[in-house]
C-alpha positions in Angstrom: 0.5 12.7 -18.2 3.9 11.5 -18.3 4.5 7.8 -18.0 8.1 6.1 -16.5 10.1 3.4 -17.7 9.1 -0.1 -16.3 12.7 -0.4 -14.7 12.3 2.9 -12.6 9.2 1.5 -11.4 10.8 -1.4 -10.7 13.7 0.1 -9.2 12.0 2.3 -6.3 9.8 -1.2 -5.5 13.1 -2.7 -5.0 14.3 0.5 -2.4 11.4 0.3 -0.8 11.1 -3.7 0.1 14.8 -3.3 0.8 14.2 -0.8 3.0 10.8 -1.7 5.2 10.7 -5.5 4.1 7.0 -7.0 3.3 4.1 -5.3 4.9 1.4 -8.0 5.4 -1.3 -5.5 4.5 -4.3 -5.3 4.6 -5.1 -6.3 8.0 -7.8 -7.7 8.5 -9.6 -11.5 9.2 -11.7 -12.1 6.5 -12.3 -10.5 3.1 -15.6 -8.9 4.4 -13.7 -7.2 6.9 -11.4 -5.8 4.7 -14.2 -4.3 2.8 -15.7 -2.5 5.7 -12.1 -1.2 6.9 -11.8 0.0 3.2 -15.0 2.3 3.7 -14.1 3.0 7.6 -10.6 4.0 6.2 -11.7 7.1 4.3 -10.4 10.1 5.8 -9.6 8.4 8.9 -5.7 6.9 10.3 -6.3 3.1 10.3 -5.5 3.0 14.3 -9.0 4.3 14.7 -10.4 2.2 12.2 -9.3 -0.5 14.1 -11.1 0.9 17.5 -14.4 1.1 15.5 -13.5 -2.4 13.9 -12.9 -3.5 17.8 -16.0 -2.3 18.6 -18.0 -4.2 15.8 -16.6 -7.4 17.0 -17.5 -6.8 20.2 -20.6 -6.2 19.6 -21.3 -8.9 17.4 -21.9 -6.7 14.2 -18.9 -7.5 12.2 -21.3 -9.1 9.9 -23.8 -8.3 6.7 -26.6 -9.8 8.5 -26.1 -7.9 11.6 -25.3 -4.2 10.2 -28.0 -4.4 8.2 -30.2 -5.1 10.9 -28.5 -2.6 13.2 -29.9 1.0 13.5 -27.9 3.4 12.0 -27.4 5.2 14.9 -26.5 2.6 17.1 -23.9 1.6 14.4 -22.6 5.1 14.0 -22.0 4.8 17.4 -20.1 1.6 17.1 -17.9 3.9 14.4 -17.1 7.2 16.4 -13.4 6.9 16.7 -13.3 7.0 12.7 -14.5 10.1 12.4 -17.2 11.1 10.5 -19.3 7.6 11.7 -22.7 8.9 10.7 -21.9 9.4 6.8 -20.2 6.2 7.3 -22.5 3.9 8.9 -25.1 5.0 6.0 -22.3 3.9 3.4 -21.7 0.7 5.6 -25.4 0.1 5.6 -25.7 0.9 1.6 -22.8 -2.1 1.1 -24.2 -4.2 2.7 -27.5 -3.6 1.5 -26.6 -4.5 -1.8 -24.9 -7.6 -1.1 -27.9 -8.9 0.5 -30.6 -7.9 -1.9 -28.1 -9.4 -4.8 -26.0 -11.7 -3.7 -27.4 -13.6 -0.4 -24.5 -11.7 1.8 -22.1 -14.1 -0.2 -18.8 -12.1 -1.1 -17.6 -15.0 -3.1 -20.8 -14.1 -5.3 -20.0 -11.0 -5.9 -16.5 -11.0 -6.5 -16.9 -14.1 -9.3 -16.7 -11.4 -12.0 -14.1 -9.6 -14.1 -12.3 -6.9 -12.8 -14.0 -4.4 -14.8 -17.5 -5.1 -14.0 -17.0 -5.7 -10.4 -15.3 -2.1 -10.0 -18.3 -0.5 -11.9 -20.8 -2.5 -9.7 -18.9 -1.4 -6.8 -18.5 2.5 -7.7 -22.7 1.9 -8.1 -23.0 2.2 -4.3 -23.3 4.6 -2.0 -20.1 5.5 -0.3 -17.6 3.5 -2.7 -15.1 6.1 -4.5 -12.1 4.7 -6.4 -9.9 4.6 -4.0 -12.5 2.1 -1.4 -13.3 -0.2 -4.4 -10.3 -1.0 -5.6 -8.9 -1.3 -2.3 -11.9 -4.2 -1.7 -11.2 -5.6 -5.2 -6.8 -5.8 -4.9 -7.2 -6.7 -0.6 -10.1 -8.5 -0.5 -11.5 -10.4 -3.9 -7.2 -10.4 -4.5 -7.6 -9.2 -8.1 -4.6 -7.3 -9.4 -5.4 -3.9 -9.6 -2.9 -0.8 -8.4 -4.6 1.4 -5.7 -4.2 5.0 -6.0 -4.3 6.6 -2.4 -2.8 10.3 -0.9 0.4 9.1 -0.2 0.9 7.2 -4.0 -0.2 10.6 -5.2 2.4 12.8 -3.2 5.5 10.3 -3.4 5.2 10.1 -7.1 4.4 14.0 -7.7 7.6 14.4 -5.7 9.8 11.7 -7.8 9.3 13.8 -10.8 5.6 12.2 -12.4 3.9 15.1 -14.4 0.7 15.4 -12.5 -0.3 18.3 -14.7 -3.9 16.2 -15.0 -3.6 14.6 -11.6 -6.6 12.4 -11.9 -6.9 8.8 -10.3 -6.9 7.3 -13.6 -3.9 9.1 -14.6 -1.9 7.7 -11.8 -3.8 4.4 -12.0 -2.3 3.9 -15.5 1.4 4.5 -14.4 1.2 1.2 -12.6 -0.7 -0.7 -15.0 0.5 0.2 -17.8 4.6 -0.7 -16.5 4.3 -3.3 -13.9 3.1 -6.9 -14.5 -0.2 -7.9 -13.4 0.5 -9.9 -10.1 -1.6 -9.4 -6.9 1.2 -9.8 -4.7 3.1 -7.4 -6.3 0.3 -4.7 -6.4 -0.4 -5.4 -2.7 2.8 -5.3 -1.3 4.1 -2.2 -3.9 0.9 0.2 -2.5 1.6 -0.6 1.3 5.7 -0.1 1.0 4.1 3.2 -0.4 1.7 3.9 2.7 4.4 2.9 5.0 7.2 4.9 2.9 4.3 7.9 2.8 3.9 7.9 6.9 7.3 7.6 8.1 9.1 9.6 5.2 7.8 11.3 2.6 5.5 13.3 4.8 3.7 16.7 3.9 6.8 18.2 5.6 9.1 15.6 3.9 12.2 13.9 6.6 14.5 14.0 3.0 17.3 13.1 4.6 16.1 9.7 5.6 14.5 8.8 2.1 15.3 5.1 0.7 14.4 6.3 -2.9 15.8 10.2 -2.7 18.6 9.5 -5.1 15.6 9.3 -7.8 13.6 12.1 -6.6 13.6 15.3 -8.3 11.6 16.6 -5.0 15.4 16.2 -3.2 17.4 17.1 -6.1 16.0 20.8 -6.4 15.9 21.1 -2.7 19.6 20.0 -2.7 20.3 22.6 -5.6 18.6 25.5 -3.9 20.8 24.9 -0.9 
């Protein structure tokens, strides 16, 4: 796979803050929340996650004691408005689960270790794909690492990015490998993305609107097929 010059990485950052501004993402109260709207997120539009986050509160379950005490039914029904909320109370439970059996429901416990083992330890349970544990490791332990979702995938596929060998890692390294390390950067970079990826670069894209078209080869072969 391809990689791109710091400076063009750069450069569409730069279009996109210009454009939206910062995003204050992720939402989200504490650092455990934002771990359990990273597994509620999957397959799901983040306005529904925040129903089933609602709910939680409300019911006084927005906790690792309490879900793990809760039924798994009764929690899936807590999570119906995010879509597929039996799958995902059993990956809720499995999280939290773990950190209780191994680290005392402390978070700060389990994020006091590298990046690298804390990604493997995370990918170890039940429910926690790439995309869910570095979303927890970047939003909520605030460790720099570049999160790799649909919309990164699509928006950089359309600037031109060989994704002959689209893999997570693939695109994972375009960021890493040509952007400084800086958690603020990473955070606010992926959710100029997700904004720029709901409002603009759609499945059918709204070209004509684009902050970054005049560096996306997507537009330019559209424009020369005219």
């Amino acid at each position: 796979m391809s990689t791109m010059p710091q400076h063009s990485l750069i450069q569409i950052y730069e279009l996109l803050f210009n454009e939206y501004g910062p995003q204050h993402w992720w939402p989200g109260d504490s650092p455990f929340e934002i771990c359990v709207g990273a597994i509620l997120t999957q397959s799901a539009a983040w306005v529904n996650v925040e129903k089933a986050i609602g709910n939680l509160k409300t019911a006084d379950a927005l906790n690792s004691t309490a879900l793990c005490s809760i039924t798994t039914d009764k929690l899936a029904s807590l999570l119906y408005s995010c879509g597929y909320y039996n799958a995902k109370a059993k990956k809720l439970k499995a999280f939290v689960k773990h950190l209780a059996l191994l680290y005392d429901d402390n978070l700060d416990k389990l994020f006091d270790q590298s990046i690298n083992d804390l990604r493997k330890e995370l990918l170890s349970i039940h429910g926690v794909g790439d995309e869910t544990a570095d979303s927890m490791i970047l939003y909520a332990a605030k460790m720099p690492i570049f999160v790799i979702d649909t919309y990164t995938r699509r928006i950089f596929t359309r600037l031109g990015y060989d994704a002959a060998n689209d893999s997570y890692v693939n695109f994972q390294s375009l960021f890493s490998t040509n952007l400084p390390h800086h958690v603020k950067l990473f955070n606010e970079y992926h959710a100029l993305l997700v904004n720029h990826g709901k409002e603009v670069c759609k499945k059918i894209p709204l070209c004509g609107k684009c902050c970054i078209g005049v560096l996306c080869s997507y537009q330019s072969d559209k424009q020369a097929k005219a």
